[in-house]
C-alpha positions in Angstrom: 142.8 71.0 8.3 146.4 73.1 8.7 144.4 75.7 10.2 143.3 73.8 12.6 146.7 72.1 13.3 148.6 75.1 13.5 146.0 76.6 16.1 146.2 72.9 18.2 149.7 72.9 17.7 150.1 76.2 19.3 147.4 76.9 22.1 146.6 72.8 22.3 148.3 72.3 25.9 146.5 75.3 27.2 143.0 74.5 25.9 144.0 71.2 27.7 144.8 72.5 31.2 142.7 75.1 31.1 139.9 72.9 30.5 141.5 70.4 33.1 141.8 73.0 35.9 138.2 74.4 35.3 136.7 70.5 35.7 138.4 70.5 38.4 137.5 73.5 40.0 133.4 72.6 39.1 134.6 68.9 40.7 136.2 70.3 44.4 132.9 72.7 44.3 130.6 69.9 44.1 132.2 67.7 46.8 132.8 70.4 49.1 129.1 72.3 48.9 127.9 68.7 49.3 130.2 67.3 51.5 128.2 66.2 54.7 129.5 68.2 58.4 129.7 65.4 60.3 132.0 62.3 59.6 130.2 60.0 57.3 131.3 56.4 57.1 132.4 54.7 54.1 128.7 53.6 53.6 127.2 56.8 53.5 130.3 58.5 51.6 130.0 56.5 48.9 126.4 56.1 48.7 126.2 60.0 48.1 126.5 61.4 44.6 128.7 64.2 45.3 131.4 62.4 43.3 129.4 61.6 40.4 130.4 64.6 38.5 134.2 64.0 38.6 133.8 60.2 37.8 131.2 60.6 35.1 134.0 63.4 33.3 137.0 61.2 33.8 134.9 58.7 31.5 133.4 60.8 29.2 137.8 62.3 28.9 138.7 59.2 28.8 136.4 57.8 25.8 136.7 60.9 23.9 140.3 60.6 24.1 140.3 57.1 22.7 138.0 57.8 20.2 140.2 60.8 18.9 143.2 58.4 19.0 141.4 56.0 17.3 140.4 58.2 14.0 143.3 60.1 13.9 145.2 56.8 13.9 143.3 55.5 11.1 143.3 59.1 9.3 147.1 58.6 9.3 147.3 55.1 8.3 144.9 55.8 5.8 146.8 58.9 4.3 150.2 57.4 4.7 150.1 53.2 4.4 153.7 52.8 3.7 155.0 54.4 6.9 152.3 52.2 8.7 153.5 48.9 8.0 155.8 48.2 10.8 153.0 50.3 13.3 150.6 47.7 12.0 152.5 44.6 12.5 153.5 45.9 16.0 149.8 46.5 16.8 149.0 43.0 14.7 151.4 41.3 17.3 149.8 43.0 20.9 146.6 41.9 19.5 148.1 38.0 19.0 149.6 38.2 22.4 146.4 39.6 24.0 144.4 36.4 22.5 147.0 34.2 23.8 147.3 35.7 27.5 143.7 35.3 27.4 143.2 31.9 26.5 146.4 30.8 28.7 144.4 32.3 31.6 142.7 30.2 34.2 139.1 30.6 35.1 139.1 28.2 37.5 136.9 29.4 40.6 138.4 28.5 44.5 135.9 29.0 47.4 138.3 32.3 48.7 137.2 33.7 45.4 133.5 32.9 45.7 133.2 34.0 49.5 134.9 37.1 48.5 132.0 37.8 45.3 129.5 35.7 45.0 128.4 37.4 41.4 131.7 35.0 39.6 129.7 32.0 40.0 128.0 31.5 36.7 124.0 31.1 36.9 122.5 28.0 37.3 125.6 26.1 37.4 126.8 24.2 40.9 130.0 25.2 42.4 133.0 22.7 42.5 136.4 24.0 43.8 138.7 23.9 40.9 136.4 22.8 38.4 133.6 25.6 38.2 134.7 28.3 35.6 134.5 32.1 35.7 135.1 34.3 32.2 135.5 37.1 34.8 138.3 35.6 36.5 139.4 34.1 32.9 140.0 37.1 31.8 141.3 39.1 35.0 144.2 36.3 35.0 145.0 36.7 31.1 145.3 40.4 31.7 147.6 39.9 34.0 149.9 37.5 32.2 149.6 39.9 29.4 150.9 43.1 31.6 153.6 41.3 33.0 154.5 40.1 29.3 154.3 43.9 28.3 156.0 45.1 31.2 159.1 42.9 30.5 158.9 43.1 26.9 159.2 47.2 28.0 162.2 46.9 29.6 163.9 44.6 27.4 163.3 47.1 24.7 164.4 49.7 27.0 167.7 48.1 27.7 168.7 47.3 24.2 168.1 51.0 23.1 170.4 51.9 26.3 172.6 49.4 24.8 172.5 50.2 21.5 172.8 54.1 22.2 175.9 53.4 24.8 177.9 51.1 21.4 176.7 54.3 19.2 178.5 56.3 21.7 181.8 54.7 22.1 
């Protein structure tokens, strides 16, 4: 397991880019070679699969660097529960807030919202403005309330460090 830090720790960001650039490269080759000559309209643009490639990596990145994150988290927590403890909590007290958020958040559906998608209206039920519920729309609006909670929970922490750093100082 050292071996394989020390190697990570010292060619990591170059594996990284190097595998970033070369997607990338594979990526522009496939939407240029299948780019069409003429000027498509949005329709046909996106109905074509030349992005597929580039969208279908991005998620397969993406997962694989959650997953990672994920075990290597644990691996530490598991090796080290002591220094956890206040990581925990933290991540105990996102989770709360994230319940909350959620359930503060309306699902109520307006006609705007219905014209605009059709798919929120739940099956078999009949619409009533105001009254007919969405857990779509329940949860877009608690994810909101819950970013602008983190955002300004962010910056708060941000200017009590300055804060703190500035009394340190003087």
């Amino acid at each position: 397991m050292t071996g394989a830090y020390q190697f990570l720790k010292k060619y990591g960001v170059s594996i990284g880019f190097t595998t970033g650039t070369v997607l990338c490269l594979i990526m522009y080759a496939i939407i240029i070679g299948g780019y069409p000559e003429f000027n498509p309209t949005e329709k046909e643009l996106y109905g074509s699969s030349i992005f597929d490639f580039g969208i279908f990596t991005t998620y397969f990145l993406i997962f694989m660097g959650v997953i990672l994150v994920a075990i290597f988290s644990l691996l530490y927590v598991i090796k080290n529960p002591k220094e956890s403890v206040k990581g925990l909590i933290g991540f105990g007290l996102i989770v709360v807030l994230f319940f909350v958020t959620y359930s503060m958040g309306d699902g109520s559906l307006t006609t705007e919202l219905v014209n605009s998608d059709p798919t929120l209206l739940p099956l078999d039920v009949k619409y009533e403005e105001g009254v007919t519920q969405s857990t779509g729309v329940k949860f877009a609006d608690g994810m909101i309330k819950f970013g602008y909670i983190m955002m300004i929970l962010a910056i708060i922490s941000m200017l009590l460090a300055a804060g703190r750093d500035f009394i340190k100082q003087s």
